[in-house]
C-alpha positions in Angstrom: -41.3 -57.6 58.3 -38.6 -56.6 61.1 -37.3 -53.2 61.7 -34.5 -52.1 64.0 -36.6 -51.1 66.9 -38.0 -54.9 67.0 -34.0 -55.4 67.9 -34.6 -53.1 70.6 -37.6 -54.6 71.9 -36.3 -57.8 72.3 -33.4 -56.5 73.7 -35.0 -54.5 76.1 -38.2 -57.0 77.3 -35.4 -59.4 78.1 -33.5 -57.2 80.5 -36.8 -55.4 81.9 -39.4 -58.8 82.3 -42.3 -56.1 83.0 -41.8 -54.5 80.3 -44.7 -54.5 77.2 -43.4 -55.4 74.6 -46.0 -53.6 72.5 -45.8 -50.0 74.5 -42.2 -49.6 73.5 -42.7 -50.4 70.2 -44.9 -48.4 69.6 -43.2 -45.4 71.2 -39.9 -46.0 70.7 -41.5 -45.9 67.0 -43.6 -42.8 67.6 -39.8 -41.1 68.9 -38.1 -42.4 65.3 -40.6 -41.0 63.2 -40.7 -37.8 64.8 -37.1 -37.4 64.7 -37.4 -38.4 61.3 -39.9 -35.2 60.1 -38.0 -33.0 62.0 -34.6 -33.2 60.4 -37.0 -33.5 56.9 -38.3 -29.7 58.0 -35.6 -28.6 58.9 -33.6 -29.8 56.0 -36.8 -27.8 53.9 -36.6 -24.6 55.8 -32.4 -24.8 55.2 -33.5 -24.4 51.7 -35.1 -21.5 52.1 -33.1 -19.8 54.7 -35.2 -20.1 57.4 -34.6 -21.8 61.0 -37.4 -24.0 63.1 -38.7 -21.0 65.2 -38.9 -18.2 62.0 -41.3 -20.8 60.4 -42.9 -21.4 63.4 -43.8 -17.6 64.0 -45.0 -16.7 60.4 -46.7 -20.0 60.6 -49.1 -18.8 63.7 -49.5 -15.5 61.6 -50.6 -17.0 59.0 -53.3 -19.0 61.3 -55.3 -16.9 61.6 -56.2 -15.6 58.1 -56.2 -13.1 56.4 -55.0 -10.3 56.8 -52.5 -12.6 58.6 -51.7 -9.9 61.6 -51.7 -11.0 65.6 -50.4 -9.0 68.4 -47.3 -9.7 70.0 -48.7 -11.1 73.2 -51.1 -13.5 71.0 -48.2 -15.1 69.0 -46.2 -15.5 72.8 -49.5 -17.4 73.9 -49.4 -19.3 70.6 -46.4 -20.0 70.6 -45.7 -20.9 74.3 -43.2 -18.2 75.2 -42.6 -14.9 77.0 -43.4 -11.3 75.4 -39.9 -10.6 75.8 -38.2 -13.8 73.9 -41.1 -13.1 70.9 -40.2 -9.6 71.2 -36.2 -10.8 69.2 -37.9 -12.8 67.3 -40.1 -10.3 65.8 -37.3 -8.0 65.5 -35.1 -10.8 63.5 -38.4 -11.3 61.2 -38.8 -7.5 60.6 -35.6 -7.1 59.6 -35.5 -9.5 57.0 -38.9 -7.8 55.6 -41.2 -11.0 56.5 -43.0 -9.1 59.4 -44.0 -5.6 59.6 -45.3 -3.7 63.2 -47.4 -1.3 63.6 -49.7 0.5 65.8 -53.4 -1.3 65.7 -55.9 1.0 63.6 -58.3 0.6 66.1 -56.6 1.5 69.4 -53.1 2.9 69.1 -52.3 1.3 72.3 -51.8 -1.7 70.9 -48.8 -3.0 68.5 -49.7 -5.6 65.7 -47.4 -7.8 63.4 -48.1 -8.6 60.0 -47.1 -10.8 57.5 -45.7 -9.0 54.7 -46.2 -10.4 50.9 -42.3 -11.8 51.0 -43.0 -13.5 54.3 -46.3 -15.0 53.2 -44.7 -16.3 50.2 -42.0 -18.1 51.6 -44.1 -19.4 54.2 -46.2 -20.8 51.3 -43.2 -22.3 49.3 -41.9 -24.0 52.4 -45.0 -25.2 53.6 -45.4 -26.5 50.0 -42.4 -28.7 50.5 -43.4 -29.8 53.8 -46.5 -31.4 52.8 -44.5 -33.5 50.4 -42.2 -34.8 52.4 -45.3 -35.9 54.8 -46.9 -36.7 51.9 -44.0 -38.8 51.4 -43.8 -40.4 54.6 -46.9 -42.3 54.4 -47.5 -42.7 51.0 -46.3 -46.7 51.1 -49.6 -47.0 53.0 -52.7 -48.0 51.6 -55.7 -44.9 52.0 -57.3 -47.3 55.0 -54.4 -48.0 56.6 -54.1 -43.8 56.7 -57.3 -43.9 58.1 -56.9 -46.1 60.8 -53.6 -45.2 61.4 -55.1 -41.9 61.7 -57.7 -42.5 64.4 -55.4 -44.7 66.4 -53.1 -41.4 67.1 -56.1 -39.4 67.5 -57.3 -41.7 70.3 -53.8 -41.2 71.8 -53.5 -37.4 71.0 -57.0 -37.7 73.4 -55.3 -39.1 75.9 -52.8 -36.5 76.2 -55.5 -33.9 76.6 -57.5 -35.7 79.3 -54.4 -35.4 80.9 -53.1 -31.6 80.3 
């Protein structure tokens, strides 16, 4: 069975002789796919009036269990930003009553967020909907082609880490 990147392939491997055939494939596949889930997310967080990078911060709180609270300059690290760009988000989050700050319990000094109950529970209701439409993704594969599909990424993934 053909697929449009096999068009591509060809096309490309006759222009570009030293090119593998079987390392564009399989990137130029890896690129589809991932475009693929993120316009699926972003279609489920849509649905529940929430962009990418909301999701992506009550998803980090909600990381690192209960009682689902990280300071500010944890989530930056988490996240891969500055203080100060985390610093809007957080005050975009608190304001729509998914977050709360306050001073730590322990030393004043420092500030905490929180997930509130209405954050957590949209968090949970979108990542819900997420998991089906992964779900959904690979579901025309049999539970050993999962597998090995599986640890052929991780070996990649492995790779990547070697190399960061």
């Amino acid at each position: 069975m053909k697929d449009f990147v096999d068009a591509h392939v060809d096309l490309w491997t006759g222009q570009l002789p030293g090119l593998d055939p079987d390392v564009e494939g399989i990137t130029v596949r890896m690129q589809v796919l991932t475009r693929y889930l993120e316009r699926r997310r972003e279609a489920v967080l849509a649905e529940y009036g929430l962009q990418l990078w909301e999701f992506k911060t009550l998803h980090m709180l909600r990381r690192g269990g209960t009682p689902y609270r990280e300071t500010p300059g944890g989530l930056a690290k988490q996240l891969g930003m500055s203080a100060a760009a985390l610093t809007n988000r957080l005050d975009a989050l608190e304001r729509r009553g998914f977050i709360e700050r306050a001073h730590d319990r322990d030393d004043r000094r420092k500030v905490v967020a929180t997930l509130t109950p209405t954050g957590n529970d949209l968090w949970e209701r979108a990542i819900g909907q997420i998991i089906r439409v992964e779900e959904e993704l690979v579901h025309g594969l049999p539970p050993a082609d999962r597998t090995t599909l599986d640890d052929l990424l991780r070996r990649l993934v492995l790779v990547t880490e070697k190399d960061s």
